[in-house]
Gaussian input, Z-matrix of N, CA and C with variables (Angstrom, degrees):
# hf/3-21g

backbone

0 1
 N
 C     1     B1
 C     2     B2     1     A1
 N     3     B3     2     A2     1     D1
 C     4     B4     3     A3     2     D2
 C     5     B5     4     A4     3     D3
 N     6     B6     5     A5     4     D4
 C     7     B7     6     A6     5     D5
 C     8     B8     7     A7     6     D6
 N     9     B9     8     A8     7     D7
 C    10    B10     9     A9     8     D8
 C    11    B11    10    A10     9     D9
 N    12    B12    11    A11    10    D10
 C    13    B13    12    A12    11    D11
 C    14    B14    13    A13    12    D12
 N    15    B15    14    A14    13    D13
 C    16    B16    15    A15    14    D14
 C    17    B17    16    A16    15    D15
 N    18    B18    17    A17    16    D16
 C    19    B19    18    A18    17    D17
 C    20    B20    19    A19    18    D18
 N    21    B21    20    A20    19    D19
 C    22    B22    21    A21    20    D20
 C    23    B23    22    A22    21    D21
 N    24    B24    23    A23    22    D22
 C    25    B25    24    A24    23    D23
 C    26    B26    25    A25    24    D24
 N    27    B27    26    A26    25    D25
 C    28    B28    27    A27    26    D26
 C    29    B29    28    A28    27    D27
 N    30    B30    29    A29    28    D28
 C    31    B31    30    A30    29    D29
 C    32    B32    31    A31    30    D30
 N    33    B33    32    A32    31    D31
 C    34    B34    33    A33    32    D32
 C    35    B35    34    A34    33    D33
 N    36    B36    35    A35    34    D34
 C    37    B37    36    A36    35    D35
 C    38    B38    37    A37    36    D36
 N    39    B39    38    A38    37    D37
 C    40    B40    39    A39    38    D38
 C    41    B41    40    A40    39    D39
 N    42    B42    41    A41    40    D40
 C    43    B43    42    A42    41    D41
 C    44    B44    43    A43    42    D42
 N    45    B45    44    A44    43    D43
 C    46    B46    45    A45    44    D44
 C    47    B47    46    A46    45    D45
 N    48    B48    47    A47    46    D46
 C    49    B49    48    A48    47    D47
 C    50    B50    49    A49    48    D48
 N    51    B51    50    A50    49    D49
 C    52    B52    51    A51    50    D50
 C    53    B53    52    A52    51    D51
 N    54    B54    53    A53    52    D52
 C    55    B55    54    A54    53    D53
 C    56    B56    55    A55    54    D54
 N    57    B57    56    A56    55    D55
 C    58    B58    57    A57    56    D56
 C    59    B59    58    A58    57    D57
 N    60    B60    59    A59    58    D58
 C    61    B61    60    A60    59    D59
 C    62    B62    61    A61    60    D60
 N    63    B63    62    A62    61    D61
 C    64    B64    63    A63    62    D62
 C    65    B65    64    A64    63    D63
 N    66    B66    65    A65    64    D64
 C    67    B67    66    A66    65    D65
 C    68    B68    67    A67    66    D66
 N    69    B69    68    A68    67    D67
 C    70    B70    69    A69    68    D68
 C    71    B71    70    A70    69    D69
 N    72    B72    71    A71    70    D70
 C    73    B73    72    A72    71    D71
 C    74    B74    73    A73    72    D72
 N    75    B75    74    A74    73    D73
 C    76    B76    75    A75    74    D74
 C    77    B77    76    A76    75    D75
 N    78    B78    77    A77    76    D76
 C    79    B79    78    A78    77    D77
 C    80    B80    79    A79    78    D78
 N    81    B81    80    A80    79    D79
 C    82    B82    81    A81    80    D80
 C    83    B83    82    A82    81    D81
 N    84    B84    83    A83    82    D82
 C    85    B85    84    A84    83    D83
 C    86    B86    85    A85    84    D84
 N    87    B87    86    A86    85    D85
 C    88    B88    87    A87    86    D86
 C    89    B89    88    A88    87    D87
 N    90    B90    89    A89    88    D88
 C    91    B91    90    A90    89    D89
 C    92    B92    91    A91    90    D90
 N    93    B93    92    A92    91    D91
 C    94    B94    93    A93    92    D92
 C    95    B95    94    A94    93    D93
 N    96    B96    95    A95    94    D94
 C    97    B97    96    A96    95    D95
 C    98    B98    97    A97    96    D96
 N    99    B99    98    A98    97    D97
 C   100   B100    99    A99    98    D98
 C   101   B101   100   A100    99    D99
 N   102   B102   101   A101   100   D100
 C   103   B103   102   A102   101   D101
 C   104   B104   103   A103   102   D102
 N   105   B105   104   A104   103   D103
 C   106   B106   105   A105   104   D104
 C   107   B107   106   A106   105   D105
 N   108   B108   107   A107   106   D106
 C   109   B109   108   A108   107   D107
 C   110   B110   109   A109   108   D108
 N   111   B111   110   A110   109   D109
 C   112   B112   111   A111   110   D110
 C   113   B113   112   A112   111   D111
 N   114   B114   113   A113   112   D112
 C   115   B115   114   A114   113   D113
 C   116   B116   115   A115   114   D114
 N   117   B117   116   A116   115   D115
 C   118   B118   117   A117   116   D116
 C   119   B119   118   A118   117   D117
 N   120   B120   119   A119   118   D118
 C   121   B121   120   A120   119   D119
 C   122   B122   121   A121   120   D120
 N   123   B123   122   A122   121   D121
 C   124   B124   123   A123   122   D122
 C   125   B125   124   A124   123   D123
 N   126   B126   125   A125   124   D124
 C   127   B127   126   A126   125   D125
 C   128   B128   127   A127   126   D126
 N   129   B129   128   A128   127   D127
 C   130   B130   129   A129   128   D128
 C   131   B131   130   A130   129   D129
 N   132   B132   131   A131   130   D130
 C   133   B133   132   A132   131   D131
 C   134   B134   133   A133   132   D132
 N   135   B135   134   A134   133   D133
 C   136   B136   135   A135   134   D134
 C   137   B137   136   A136   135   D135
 N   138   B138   137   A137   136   D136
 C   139   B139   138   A138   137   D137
 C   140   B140   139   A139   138   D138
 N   141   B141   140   A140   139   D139
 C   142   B142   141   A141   140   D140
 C   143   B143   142   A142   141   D141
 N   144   B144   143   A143   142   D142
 C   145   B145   144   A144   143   D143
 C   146   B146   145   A145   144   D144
 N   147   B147   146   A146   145   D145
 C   148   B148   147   A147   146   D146
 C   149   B149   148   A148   147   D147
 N   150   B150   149   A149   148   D148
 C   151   B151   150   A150   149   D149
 C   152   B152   151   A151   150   D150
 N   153   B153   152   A152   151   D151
 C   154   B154   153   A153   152   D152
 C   155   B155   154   A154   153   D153
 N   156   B156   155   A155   154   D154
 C   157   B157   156   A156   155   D155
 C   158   B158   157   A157   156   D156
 N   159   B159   158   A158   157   D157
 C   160   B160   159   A159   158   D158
 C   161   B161   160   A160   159   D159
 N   162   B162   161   A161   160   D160
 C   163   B163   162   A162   161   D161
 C   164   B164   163   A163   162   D162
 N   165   B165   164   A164   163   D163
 C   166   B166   165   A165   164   D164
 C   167   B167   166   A166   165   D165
 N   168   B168   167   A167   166   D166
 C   169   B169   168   A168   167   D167
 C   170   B170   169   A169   168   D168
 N   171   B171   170   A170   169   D169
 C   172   B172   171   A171   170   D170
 C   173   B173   172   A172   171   D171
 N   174   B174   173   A173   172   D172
 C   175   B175   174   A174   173   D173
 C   176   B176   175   A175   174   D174
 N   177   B177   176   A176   175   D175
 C   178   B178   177   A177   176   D176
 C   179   B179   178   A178   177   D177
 N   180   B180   179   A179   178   D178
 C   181   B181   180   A180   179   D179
 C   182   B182   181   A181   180   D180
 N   183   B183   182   A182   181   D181
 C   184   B184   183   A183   182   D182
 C   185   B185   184   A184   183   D183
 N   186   B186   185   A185   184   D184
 C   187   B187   186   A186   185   D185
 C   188   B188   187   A187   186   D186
 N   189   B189   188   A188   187   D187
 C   190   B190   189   A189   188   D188
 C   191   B191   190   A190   189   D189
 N   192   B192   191   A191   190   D190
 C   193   B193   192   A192   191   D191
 C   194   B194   193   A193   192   D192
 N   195   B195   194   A194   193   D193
 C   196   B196   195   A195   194   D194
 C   197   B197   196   A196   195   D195
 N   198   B198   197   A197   196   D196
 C   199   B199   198   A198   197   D197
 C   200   B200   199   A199   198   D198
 N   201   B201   200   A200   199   D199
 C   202   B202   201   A201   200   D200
 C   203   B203   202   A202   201   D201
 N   204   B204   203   A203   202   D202
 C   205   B205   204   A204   203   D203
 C   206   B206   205   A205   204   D204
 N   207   B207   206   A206   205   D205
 C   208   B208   207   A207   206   D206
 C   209   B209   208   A208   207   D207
 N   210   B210   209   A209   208   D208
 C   211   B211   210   A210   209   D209
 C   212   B212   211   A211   210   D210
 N   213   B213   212   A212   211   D211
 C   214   B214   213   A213   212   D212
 C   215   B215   214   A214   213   D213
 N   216   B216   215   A215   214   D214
 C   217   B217   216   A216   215   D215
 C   218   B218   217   A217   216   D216
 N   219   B219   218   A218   217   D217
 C   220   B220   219   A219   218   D218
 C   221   B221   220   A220   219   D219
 N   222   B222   221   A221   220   D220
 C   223   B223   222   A222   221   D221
 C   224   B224   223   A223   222   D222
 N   225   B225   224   A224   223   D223
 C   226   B226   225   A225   224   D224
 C   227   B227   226   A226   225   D225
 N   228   B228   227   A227   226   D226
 C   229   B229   228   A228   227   D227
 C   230   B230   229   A229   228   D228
 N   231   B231   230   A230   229   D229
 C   232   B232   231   A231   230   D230
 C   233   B233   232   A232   231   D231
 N   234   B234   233   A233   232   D232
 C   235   B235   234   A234   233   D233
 C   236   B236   235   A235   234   D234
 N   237   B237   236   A236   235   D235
 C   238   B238   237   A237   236   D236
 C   239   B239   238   A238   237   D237
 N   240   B240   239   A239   238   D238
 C   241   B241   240   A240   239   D239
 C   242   B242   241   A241   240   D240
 N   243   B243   242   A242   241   D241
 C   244   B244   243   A243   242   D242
 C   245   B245   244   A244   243   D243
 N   246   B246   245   A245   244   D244
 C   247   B247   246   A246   245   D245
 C   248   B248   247   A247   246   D246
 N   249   B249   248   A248   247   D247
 C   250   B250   249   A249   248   D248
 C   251   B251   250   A250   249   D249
 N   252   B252   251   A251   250   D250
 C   253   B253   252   A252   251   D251
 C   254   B254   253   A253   252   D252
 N   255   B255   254   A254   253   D253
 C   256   B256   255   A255   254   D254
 C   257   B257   256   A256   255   D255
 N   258   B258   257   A257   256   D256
 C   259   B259   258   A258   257   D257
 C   260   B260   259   A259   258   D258
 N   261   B261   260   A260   259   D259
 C   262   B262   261   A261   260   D260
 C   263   B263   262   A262   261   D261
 N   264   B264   263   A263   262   D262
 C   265   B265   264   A264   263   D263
 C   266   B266   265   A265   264   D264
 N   267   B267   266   A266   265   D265
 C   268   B268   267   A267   266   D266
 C   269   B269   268   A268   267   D267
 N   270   B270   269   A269   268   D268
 C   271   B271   270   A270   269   D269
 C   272   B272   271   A271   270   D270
 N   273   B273   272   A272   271   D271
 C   274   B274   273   A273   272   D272
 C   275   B275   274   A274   273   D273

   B1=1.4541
   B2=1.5249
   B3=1.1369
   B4=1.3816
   B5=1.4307
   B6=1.8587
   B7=1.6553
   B8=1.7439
   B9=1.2225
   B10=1.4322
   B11=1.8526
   B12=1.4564
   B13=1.4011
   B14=1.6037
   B15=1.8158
   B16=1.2211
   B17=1.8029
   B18=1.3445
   B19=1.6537
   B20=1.8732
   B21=0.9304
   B22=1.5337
   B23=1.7471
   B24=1.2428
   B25=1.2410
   B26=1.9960
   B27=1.7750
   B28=1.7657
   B29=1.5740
   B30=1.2254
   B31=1.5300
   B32=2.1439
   B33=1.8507
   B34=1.0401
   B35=1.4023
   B36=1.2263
   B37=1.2548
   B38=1.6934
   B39=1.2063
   B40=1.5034
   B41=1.6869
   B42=0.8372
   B43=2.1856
   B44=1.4895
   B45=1.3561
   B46=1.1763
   B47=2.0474
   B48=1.3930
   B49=1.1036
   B50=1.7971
   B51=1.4451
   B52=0.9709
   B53=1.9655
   B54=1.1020
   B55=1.0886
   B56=1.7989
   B57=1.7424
   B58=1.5951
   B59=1.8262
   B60=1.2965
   B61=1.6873
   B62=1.6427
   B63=1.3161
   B64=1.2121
   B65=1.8758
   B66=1.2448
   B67=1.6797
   B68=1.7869
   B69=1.2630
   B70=1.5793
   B71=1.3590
   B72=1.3409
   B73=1.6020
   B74=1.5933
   B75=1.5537
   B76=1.2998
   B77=1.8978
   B78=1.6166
   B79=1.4828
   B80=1.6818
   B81=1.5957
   B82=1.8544
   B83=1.4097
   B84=1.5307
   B85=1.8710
   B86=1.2404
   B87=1.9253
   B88=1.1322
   B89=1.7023
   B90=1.4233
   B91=1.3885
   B92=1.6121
   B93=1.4016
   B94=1.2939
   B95=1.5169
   B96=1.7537
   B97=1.4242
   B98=1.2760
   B99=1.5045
   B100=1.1729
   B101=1.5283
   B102=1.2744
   B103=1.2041
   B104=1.4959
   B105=1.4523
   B106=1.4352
   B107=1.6879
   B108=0.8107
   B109=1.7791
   B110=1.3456
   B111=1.6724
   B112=1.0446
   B113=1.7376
   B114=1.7078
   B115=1.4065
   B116=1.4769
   B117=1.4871
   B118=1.1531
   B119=1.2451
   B120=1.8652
   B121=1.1688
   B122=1.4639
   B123=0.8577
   B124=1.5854
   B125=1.7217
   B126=1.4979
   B127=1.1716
   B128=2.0572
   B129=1.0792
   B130=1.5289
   B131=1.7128
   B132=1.4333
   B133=1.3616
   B134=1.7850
   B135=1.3343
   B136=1.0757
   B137=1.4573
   B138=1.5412
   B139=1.6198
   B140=1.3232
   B141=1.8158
   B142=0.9707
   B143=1.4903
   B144=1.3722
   B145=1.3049
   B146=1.6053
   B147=1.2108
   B148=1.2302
   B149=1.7706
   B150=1.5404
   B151=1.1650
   B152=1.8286
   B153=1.1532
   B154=1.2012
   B155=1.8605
   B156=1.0250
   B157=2.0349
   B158=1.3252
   B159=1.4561
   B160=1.6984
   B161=2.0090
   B162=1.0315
   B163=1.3712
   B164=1.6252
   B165=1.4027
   B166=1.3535
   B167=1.3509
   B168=1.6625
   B169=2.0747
   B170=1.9904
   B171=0.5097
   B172=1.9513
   B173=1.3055
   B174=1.6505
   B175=1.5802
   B176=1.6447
   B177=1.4421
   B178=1.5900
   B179=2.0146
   B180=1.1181
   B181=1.6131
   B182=1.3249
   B183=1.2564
   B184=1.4595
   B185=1.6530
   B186=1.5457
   B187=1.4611
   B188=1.1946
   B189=1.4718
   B190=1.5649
   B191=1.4274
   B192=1.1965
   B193=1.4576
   B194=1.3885
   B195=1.5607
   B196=1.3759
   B197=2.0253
   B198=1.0098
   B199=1.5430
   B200=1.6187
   B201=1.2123
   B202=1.4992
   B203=0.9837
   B204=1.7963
   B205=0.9876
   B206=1.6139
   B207=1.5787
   B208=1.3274
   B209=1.5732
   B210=1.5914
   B211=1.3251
   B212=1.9022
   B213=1.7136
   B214=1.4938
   B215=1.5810
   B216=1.5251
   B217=1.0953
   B218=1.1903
   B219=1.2280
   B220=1.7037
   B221=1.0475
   B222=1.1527
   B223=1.5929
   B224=1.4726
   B225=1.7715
   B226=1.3096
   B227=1.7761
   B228=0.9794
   B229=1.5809
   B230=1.7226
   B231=1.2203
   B232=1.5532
   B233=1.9339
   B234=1.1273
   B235=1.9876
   B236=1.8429
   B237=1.4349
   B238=1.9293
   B239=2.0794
   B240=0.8186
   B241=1.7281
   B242=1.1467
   B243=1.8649
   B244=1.2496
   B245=2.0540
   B246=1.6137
   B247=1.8410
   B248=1.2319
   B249=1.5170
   B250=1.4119
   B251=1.1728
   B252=1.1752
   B253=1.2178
   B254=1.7189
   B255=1.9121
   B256=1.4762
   B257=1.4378
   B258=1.6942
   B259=1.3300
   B260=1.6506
   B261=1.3714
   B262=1.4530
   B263=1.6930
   B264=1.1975
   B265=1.2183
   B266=1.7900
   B267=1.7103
   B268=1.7299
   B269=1.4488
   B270=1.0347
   B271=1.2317
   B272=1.5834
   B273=1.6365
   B274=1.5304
   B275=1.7909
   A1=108.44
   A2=118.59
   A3=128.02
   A4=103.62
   A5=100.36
   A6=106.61
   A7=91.25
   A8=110.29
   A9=94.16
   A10=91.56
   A11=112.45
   A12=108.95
   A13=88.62
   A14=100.66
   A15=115.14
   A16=97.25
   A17=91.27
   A18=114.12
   A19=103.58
   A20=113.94
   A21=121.38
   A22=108.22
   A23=116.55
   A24=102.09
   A25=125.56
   A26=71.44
   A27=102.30
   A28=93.78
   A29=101.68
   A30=107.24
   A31=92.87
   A32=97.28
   A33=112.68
   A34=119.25
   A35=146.03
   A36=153.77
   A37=112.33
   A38=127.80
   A39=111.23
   A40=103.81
   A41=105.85
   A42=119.12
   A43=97.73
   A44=111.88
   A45=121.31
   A46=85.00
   A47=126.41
   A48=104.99
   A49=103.17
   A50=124.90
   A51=129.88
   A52=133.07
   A53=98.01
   A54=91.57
   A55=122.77
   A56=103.58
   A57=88.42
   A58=89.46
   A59=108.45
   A60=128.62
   A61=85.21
   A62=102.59
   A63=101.80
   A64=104.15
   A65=125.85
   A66=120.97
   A67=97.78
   A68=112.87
   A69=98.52
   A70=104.19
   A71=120.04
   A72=140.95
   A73=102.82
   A74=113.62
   A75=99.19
   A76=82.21
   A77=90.25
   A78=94.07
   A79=136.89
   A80=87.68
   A81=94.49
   A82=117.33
   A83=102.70
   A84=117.93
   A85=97.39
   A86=95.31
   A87=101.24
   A88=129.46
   A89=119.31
   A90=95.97
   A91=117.73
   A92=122.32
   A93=107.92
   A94=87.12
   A95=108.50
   A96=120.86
   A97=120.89
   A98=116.92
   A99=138.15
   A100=129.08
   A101=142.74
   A102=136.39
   A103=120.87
   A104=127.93
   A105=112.28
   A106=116.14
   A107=112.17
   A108=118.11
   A109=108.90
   A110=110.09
   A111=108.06
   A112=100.59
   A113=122.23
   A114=108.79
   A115=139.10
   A116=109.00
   A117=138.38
   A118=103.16
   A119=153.00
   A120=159.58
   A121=120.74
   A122=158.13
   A123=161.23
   A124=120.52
   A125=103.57
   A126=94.20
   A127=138.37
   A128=95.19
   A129=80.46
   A130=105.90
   A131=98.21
   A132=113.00
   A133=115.82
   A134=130.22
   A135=121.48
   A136=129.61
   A137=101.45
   A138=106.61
   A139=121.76
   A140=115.57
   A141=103.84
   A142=129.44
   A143=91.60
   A144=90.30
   A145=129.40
   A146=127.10
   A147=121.41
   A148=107.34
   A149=137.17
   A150=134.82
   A151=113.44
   A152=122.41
   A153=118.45
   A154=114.29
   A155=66.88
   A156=76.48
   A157=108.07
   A158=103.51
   A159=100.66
   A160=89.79
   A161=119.36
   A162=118.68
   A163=106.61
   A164=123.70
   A165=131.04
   A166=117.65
   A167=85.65
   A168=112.72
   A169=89.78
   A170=103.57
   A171=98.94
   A172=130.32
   A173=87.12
   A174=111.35
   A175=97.42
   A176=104.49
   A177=114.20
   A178=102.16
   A179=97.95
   A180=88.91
   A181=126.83
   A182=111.90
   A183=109.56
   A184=97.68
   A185=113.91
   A186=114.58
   A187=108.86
   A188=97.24
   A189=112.79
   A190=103.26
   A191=109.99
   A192=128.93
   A193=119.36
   A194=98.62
   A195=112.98
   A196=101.14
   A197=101.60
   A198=92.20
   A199=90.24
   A200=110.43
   A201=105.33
   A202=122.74
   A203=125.28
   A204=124.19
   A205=126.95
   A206=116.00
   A207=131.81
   A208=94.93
   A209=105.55
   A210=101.35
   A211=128.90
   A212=99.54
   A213=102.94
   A214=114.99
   A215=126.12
   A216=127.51
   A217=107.83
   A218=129.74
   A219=116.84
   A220=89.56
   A221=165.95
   A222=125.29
   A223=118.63
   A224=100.43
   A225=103.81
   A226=133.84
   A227=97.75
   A228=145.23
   A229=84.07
   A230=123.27
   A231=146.74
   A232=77.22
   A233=105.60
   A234=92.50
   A235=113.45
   A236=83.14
   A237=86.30
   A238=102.99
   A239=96.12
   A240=81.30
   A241=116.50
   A242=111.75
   A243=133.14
   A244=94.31
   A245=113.34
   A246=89.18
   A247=95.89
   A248=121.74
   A249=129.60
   A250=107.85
   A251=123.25
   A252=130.24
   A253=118.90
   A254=95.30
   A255=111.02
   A256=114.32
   A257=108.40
   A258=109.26
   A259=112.07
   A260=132.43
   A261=128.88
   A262=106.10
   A263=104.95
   A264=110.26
   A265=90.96
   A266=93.13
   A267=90.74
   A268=128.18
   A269=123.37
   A270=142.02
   A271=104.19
   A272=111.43
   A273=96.46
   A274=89.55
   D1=129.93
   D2=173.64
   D3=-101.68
   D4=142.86
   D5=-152.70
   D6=-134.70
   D7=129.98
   D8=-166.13
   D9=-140.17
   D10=147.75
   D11=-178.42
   D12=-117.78
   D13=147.64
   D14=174.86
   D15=-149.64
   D16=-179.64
   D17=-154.86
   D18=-101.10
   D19=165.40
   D20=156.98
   D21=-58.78
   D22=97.51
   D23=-177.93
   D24=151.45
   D25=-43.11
   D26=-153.86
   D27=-95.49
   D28=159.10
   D29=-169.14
   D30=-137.52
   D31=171.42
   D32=-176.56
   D33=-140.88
   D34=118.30
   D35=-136.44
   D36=-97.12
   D37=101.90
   D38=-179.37
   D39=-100.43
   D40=124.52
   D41=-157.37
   D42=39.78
   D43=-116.78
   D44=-137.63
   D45=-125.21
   D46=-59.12
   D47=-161.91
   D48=-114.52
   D49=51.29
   D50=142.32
   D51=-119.69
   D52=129.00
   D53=170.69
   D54=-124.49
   D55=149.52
   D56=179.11
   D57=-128.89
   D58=154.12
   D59=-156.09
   D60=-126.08
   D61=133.25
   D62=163.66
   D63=-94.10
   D64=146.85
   D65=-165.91
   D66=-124.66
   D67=-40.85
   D68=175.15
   D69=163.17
   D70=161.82
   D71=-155.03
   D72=-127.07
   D73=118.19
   D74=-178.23
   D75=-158.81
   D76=130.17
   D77=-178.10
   D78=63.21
   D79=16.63
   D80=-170.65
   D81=74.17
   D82=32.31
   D83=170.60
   D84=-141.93
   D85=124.70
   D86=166.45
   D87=-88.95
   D88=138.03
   D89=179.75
   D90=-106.03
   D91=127.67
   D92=-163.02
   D93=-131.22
   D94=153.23
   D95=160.37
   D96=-122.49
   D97=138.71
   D98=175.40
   D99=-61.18
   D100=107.19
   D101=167.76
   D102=-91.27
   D103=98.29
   D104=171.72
   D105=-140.02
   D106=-165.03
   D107=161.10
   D108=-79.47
   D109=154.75
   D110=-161.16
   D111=-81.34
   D112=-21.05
   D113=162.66
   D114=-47.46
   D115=-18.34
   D116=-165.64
   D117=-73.52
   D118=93.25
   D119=160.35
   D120=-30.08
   D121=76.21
   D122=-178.34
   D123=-88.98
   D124=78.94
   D125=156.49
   D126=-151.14
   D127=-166.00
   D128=-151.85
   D129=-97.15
   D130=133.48
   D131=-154.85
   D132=-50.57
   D133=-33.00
   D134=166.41
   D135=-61.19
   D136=-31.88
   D137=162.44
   D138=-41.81
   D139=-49.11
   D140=178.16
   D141=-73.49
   D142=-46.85
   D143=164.25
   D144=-48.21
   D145=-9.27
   D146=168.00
   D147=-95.29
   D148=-21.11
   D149=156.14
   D150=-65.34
   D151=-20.29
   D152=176.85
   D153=-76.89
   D154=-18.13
   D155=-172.57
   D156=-86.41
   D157=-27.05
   D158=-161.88
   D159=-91.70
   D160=-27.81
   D161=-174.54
   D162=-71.48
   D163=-50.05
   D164=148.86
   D165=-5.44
   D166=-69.64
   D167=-160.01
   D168=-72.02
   D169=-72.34
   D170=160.16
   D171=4.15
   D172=-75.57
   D173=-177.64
   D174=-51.80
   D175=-64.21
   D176=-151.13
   D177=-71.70
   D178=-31.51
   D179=169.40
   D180=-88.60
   D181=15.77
   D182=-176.42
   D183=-74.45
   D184=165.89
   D185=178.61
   D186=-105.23
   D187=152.07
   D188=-154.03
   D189=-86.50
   D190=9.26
   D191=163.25
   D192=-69.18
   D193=-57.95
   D194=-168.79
   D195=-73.11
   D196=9.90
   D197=-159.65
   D198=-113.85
   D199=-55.24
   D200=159.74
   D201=-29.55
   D202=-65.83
   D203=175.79
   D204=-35.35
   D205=-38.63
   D206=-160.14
   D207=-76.44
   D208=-52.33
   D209=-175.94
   D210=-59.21
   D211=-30.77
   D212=171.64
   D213=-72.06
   D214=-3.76
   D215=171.78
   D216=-86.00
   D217=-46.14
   D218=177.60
   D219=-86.06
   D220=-91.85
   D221=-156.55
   D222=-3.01
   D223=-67.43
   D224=-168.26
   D225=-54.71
   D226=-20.88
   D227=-149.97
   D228=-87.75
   D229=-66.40
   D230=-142.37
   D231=-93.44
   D232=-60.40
   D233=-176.87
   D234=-44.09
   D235=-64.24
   D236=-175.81
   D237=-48.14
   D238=-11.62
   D239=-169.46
   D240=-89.47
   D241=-4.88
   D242=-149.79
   D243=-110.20
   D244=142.04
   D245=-179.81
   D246=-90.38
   D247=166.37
   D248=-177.57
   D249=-90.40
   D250=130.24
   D251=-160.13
   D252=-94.90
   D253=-0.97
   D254=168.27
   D255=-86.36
   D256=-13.36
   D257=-179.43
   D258=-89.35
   D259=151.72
   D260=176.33
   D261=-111.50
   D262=149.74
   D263=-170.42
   D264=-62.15
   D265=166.72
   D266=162.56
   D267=-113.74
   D268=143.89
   D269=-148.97
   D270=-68.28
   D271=156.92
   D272=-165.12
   D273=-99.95

């Protein structure tokens, strides 16, 4: 991790088309703004971390019903794709 101190003011370059501004210190919060393209995703790490948990908490509560279910569909899915081997081709 690279740890870098800057000023009220001063900014820091991530490559070429990011930038972060430091904006001001009040109460032991820093306020900083983001400069990027608008392709550029920006967000703030506890967020995710709180979508990672809930997708988790998801996974693991889903019912083992519903999962069965999923699995007898690709089964099913995987048969039809398969030729029946009770059927004979037809003759020309």
């Amino acid at each position: 991790m690279l740890v870098l101190q800057r000023r009220v003011g001063e900014s820091i370059l991530l490559g070429s088309e990011i930038e972060v501004r430091i904006l001001g210190l009040r109460n032991g919060q820093v306020k900083i703004g983001v400069i990027a393209p608008k392709h550029v995703e920006i967000r703030r790490n506890e967020l995710e971390e709180i979508n990672r948990r809930a997708v988790v908490g998801d996974w693991r509560t889903s019912s083992l019903a519903a999962l069965a279910q999923r699995l007898k569909n690709a089964g099913r899915a995987e048969a039809d794709s398969k030729p029946d081997p009770e059927k004979r081709p037809a003759e020309p």
